[in-house]
C-alpha positions as CSV (number, residue, x, y, z in Angstrom):
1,X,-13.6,34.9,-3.8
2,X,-13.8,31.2,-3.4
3,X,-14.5,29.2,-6.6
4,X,-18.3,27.2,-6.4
5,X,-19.0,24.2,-7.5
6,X,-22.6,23.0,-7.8
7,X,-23.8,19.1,-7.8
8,X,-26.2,17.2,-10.2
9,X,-29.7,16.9,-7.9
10,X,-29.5,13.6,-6.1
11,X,-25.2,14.1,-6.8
12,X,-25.4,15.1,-2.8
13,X,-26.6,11.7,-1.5
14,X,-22.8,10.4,-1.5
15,X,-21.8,13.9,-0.1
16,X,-24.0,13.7,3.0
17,X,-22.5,9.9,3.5
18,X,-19.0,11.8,3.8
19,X,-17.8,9.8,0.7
20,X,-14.8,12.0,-0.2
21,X,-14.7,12.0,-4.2
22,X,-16.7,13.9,-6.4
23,X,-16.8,13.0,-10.1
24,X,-17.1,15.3,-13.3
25,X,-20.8,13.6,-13.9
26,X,-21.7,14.9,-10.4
27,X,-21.1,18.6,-11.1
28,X,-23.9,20.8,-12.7
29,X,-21.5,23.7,-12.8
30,X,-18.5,25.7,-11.8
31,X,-18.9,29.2,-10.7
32,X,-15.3,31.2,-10.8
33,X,-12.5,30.2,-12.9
34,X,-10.7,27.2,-9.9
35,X,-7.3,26.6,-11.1
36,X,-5.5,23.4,-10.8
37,X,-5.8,21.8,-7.1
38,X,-7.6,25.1,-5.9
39,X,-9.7,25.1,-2.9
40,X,-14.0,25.4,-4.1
41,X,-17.0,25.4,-1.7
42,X,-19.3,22.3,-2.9
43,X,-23.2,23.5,-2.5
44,X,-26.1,21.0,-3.7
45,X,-28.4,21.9,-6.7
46,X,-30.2,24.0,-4.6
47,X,-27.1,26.1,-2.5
48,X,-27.0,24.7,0.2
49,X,-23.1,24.4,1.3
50,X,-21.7,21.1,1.8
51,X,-18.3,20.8,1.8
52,X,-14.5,22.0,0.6
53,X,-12.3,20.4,-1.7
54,X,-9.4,20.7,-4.1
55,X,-10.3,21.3,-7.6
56,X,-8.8,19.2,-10.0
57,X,-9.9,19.9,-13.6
58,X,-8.0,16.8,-15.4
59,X,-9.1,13.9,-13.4
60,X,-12.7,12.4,-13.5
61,X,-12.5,12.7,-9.9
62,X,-12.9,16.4,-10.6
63,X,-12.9,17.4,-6.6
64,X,-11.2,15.9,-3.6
65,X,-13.1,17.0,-0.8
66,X,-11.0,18.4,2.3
67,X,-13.2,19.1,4.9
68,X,-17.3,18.7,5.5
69,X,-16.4,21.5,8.0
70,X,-16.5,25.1,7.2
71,X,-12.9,25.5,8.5
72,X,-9.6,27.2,6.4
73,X,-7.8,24.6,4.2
74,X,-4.4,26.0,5.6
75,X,-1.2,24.6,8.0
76,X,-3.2,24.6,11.2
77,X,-5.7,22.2,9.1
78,X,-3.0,20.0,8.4
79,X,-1.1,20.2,11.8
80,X,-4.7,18.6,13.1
81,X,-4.9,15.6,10.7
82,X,-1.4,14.5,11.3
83,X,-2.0,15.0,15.1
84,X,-4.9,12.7,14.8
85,X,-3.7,10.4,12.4
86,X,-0.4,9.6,15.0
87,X,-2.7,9.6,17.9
88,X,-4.7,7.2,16.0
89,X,-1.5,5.3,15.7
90,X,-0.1,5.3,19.0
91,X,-1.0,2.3,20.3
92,X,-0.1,0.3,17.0
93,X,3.5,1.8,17.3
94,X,4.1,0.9,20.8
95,X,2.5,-2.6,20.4
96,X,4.8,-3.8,17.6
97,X,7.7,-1.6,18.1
98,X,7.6,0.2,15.2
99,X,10.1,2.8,14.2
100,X,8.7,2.7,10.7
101,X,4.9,2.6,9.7
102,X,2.4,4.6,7.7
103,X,1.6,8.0,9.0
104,X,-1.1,9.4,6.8
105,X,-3.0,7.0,4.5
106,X,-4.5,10.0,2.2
107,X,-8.4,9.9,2.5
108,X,-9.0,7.3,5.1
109,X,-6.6,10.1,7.3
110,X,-9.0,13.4,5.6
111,X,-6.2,14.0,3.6
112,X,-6.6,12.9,0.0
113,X,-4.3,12.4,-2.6
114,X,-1.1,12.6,0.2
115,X,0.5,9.4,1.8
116,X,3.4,9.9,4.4
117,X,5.4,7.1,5.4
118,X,7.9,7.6,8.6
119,X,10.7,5.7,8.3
120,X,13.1,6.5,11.2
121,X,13.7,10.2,11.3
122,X,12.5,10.6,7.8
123,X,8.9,11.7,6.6
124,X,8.5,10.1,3.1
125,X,5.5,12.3,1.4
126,X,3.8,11.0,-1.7
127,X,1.5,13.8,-3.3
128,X,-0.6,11.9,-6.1
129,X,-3.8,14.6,-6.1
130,X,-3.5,18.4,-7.9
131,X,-5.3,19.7,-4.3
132,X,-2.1,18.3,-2.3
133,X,0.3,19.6,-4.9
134,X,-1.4,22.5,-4.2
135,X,-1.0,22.5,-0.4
136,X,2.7,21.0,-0.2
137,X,3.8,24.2,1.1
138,X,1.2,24.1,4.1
139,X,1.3,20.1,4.3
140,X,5.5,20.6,5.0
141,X,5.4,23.4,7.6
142,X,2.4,21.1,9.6
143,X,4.8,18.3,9.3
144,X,8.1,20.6,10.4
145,X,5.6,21.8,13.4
146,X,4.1,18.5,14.2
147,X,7.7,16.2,14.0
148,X,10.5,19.2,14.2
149,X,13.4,16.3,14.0
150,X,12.3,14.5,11.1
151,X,13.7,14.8,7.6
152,X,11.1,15.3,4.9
153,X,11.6,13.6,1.4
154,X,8.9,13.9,-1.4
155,X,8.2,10.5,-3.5
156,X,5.9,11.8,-5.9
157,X,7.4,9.7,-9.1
158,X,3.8,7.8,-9.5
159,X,2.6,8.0,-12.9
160,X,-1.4,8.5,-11.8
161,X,-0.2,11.7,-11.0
162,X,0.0,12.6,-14.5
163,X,-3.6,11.9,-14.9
164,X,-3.9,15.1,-12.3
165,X,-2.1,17.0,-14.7
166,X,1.0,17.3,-12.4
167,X,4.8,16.0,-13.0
168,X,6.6,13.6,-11.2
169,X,8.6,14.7,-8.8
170,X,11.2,13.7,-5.9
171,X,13.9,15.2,-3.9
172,X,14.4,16.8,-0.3
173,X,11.6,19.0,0.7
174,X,12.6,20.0,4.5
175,X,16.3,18.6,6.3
176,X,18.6,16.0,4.8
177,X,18.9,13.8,2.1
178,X,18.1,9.9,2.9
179,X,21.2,7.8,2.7
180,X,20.5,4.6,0.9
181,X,20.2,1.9,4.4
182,X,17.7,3.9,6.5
183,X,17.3,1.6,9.0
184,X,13.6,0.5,10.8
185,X,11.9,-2.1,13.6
186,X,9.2,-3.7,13.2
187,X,8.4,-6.7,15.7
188,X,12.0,-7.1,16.6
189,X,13.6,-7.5,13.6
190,X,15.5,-4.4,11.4
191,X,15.2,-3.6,7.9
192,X,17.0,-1.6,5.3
193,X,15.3,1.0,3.7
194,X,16.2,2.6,0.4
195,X,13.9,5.8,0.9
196,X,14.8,7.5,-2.6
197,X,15.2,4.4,-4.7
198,X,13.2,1.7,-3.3
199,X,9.6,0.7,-4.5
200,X,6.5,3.2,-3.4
201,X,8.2,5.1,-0.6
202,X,10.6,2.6,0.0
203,X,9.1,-0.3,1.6
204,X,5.8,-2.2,2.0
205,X,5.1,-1.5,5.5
206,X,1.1,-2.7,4.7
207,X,2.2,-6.2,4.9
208,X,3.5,-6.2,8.7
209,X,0.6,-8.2,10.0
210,X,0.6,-10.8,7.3
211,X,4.9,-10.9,7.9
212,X,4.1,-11.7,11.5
213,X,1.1,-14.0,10.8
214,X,3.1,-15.8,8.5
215,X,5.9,-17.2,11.6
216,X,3.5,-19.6,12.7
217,X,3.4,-21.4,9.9
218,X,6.7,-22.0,9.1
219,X,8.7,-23.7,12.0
220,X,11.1,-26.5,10.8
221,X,9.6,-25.9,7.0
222,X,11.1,-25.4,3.3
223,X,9.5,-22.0,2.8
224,X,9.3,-20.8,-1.1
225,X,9.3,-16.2,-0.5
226,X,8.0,-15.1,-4.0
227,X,8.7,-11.9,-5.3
228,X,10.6,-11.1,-1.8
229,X,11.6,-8.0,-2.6
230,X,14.0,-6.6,0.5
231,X,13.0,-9.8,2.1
232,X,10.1,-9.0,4.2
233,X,8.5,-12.5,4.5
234,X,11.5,-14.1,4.3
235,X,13.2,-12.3,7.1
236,X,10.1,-13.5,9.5
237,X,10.2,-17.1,8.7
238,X,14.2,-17.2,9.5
239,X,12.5,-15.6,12.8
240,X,10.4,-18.3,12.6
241,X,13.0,-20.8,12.6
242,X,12.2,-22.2,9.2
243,X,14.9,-24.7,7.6
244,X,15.1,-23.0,4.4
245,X,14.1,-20.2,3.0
246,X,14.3,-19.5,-1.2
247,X,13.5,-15.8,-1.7
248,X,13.2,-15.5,-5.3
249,X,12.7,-11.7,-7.2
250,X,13.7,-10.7,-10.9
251,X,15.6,-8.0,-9.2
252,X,19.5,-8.2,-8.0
253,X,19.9,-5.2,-5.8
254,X,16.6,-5.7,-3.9
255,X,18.4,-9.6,-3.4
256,X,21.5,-8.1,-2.3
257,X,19.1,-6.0,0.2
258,X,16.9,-8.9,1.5
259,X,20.7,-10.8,2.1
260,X,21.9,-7.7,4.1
261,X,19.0,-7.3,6.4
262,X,19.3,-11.3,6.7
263,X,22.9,-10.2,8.2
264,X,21.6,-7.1,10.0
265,X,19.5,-9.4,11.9
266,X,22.2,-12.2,12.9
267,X,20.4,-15.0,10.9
268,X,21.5,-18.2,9.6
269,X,22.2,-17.5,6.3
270,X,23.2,-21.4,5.3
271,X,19.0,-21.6,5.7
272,X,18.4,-18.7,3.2
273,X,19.0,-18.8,-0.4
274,X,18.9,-15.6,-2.5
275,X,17.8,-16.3,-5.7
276,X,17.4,-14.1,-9.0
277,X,14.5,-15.3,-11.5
278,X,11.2,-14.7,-12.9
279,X,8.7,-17.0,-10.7
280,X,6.2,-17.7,-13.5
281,X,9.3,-19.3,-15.0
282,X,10.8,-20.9,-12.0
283,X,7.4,-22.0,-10.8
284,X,7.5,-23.7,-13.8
285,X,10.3,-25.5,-13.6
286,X,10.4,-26.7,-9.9
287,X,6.9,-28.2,-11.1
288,X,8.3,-29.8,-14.4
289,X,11.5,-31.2,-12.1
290,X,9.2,-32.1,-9.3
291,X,10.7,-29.7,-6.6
292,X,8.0,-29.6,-3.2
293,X,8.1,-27.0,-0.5
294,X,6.3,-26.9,3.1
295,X,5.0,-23.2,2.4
296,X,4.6,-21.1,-0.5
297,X,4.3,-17.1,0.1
298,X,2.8,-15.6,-3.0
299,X,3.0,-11.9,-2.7
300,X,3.1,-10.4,-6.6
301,X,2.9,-6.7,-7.3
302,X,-0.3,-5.1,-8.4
303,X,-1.7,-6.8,-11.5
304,X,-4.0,-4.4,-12.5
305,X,-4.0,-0.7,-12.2
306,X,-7.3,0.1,-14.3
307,X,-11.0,-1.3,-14.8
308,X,-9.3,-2.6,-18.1
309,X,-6.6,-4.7,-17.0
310,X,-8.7,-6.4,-14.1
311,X,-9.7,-9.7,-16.6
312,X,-5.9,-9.9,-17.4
313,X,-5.1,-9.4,-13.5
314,X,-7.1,-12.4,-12.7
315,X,-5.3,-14.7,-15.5
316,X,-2.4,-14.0,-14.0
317,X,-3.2,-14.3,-10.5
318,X,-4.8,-17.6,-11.4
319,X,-1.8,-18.8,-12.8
320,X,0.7,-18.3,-10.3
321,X,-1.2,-19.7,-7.5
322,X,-2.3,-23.1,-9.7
323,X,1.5,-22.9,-10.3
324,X,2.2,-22.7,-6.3
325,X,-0.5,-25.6,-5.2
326,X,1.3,-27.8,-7.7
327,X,4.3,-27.5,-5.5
328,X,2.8,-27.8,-2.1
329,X,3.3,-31.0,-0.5
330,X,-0.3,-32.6,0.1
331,X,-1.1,-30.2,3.4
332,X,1.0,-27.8,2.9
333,X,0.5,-24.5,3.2
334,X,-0.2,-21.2,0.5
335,X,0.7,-17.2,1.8
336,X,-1.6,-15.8,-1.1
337,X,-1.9,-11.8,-1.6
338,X,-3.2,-9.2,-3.7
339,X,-2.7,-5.6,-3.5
340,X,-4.9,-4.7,-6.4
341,X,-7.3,-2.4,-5.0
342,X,-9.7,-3.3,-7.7
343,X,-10.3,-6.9,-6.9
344,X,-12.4,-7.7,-4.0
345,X,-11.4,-9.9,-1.5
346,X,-14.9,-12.4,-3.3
347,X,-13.3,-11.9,-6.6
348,X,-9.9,-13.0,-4.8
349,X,-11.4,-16.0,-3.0
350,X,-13.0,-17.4,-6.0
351,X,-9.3,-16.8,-8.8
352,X,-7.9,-19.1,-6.1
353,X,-10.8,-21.9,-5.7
354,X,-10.4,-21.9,-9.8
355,X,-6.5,-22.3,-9.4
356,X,-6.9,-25.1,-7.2
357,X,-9.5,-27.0,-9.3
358,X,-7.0,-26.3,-12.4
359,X,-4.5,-27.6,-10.3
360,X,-6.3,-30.8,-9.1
361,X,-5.7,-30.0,-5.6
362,X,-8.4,-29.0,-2.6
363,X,-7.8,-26.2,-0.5
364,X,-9.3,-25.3,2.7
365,X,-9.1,-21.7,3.5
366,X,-8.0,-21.2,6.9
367,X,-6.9,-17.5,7.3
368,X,-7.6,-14.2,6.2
369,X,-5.1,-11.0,5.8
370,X,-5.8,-7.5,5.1
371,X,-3.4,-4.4,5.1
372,X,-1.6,-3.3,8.7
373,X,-3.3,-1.7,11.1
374,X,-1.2,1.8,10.0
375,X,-3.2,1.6,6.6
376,X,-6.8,2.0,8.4
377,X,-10.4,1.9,5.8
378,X,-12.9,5.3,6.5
379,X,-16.2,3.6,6.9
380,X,-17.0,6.2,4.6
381,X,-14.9,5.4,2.2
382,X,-14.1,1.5,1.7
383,X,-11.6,2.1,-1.5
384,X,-9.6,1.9,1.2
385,X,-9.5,-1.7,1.6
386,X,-7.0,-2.6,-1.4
387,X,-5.0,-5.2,0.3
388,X,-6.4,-9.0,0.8
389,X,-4.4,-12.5,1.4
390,X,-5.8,-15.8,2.6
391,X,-3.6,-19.0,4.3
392,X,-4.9,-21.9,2.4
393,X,-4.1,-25.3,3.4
394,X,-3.7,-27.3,0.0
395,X,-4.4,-31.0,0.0
């Protein structure tokens, strides 16, 4: 007997709009006992069925809704999203010649809670919601069906996890263990990919577009890559034929990386410097000594991960980008990002008109960026949206 969950009256309204989440506020009552990430009908105040979802009794999101379908949460459910979500993808692939990209992006794909990078011939899986805990068992055969040569490698070392009520975990779930240089395309240049040890699931793939947007402003210019990570930004503007390139990060093997796939790639390395330092400090001191640079990519990690650390977020974000218009030589040009899904591309905009008048410099916003076309936004659900950059010409 399938567990029952029964909505607050007017609880349904978000329901009907296919929104996918369904918080603890929402629900009148349980019927059955649903254990953790268990699959429960949803019915309205009045019984009227709705929808499935996974059951999760930790999280204020207490269900994660499945299907608006009445159709069995089980592998031939799974095998269908992933079809669809490659199909979907297809075209994206062949167009930028991607052998690396983002296969399921959790609820915009109808699969929440689960993100599955492909790098190669690897499936990296990321289960972050108690309903795909649940389901890993039917999520890896759809994936062994749906991709029979692919490795599959579970990433599942986020701490929101533990808000679920689940434990990290990571390690081989189908095939072979990932050596540590798993290598990708994207747009004719290779990268490195350290699938078990790198950041997320080993890369940022969501920043493709804004890599190749970023080659047409850098011909013949000194190019400052913060936090560079592998190099992803840089790597493009020494495509882009850029005189120097400074790629700056506070860590020493994701350097040593970014200076590898520079090699992988056959670039000039006498136009790339590989340096190791904490940019609020180093922004800092080019400033103080007076040091200018042609283009400034500012792409930080997330600032804030809760409602609670948004005001702090937005000091920091304002600082750094003061910091970088201070070193722009009058019309230069600022790469400015933020993958804090909690900041809206308006909140975004208006940090960076604040930098600039803190900075005593005018900038002209001239481009926008948004996440890769892999990492596709539900109409239904526009959490989706997280990632948001503008080129700003600073004068």
């Amino acid at each position: 007997m399938v567990a029952s969950v029964y909505l607050v009256k007017g609880r349904e309204k978000s329901v009907l709009r296919r929104h996918p989440w369904i918080f603890s506020r929402g629900i009148q009552r349980v019927e059955g006992k649903p254990s953790l990430g268990e699959t429960v009908d949803v019915f309205d105040h009045q019984g009227k069925w709705l929808a499935r979802g996974a059951f999760s009794p930790n999280s204020q999101i207490r269900v994660r809704i499945w299907t608006f379908e009445d159709e069995a949460i089980d592998t031939a459910f799974f095998v269908k999203r992933i079809n669809d979500a490659q199909a979907l993808r297809n075209s994206i692939i062949a167009r930028d010649g991607l052998t690396g990209y983002r296969l399921i992006a959790a609820e915009s794909d109808g699969l929440p809670g689960i993100t599955i990078d492909r790098y190669d011939n690897f499936l990296v899986c990321q289960l972050l919601s108690a309903g795909a805990e649940a389901q890993k068992d039917a999520l890896v055969e759809a994936l062994k069906t749906c991709f029979p040569d692919c490795n599959i490698y579970e990433r599942s070392d986020v701490a929101v996890r533990k808000k679920e009520g689940l434990k990290l975990r990571t390690g081989v779930l189908h095939g072979e263990a990932p050596s540590d240089h798993v290598l990708i395309e994207e747009n004719g240049i290779k990268i490195g990919v350290d699938i078990a040890g790198g950041h997320k699931t080993g890369f940022y793939l969501d920043q493709r577009d804004s890599r190749q947007a970023a080659v047409k402003y850098v011909d013949g210019k000194r190019v400052l890559n913060c936090f560079c990570y592998t190099g992803g930004f840089g790597l493009y503007a020494l495509k882009g034929n850029a005189a120097e390139v400074i790629n700056v990060d506070v860590s020493q093997p994701a350097l040593d990386r970014a200076k590898q796939n520079a090699e992988t790639n056959g670039f000039d390395l006498s136009r790339a410097q590989f340096l190791n330092a904490d940019v609020f400090k180093l922004l800092r001191d080019y400033r103080d000594a007076g040091e200018l640079f042609d283009v400034v990519i500012m792409d930080p990690p997330k600032f804030a991960e809760s409602k609670a650390q948004l005001t702090g977020a937005c000091r920091g974000y304002k600082d750094i980008n003061m910091l970088a218009m201070q070193i722009l030589k009058p019309g230069g040009t600022l790469l400015t990002y933020s993958c804090s899904g909690l900041m809206d591309q308006n909140l975004f905009q208006k940090i960076i008109a604040d930098a600039a008048l803190d900075a005593h410099r005018k900038v002209m916003f001239t481009e926008r960026f948004a996440q890769a076309a892999d990492h596709p936004v539900d109409s239904a659900y526009p959490e989706g949206f997280y990632l948001k950059g503008f080129a700003c010409t600073v004068v």
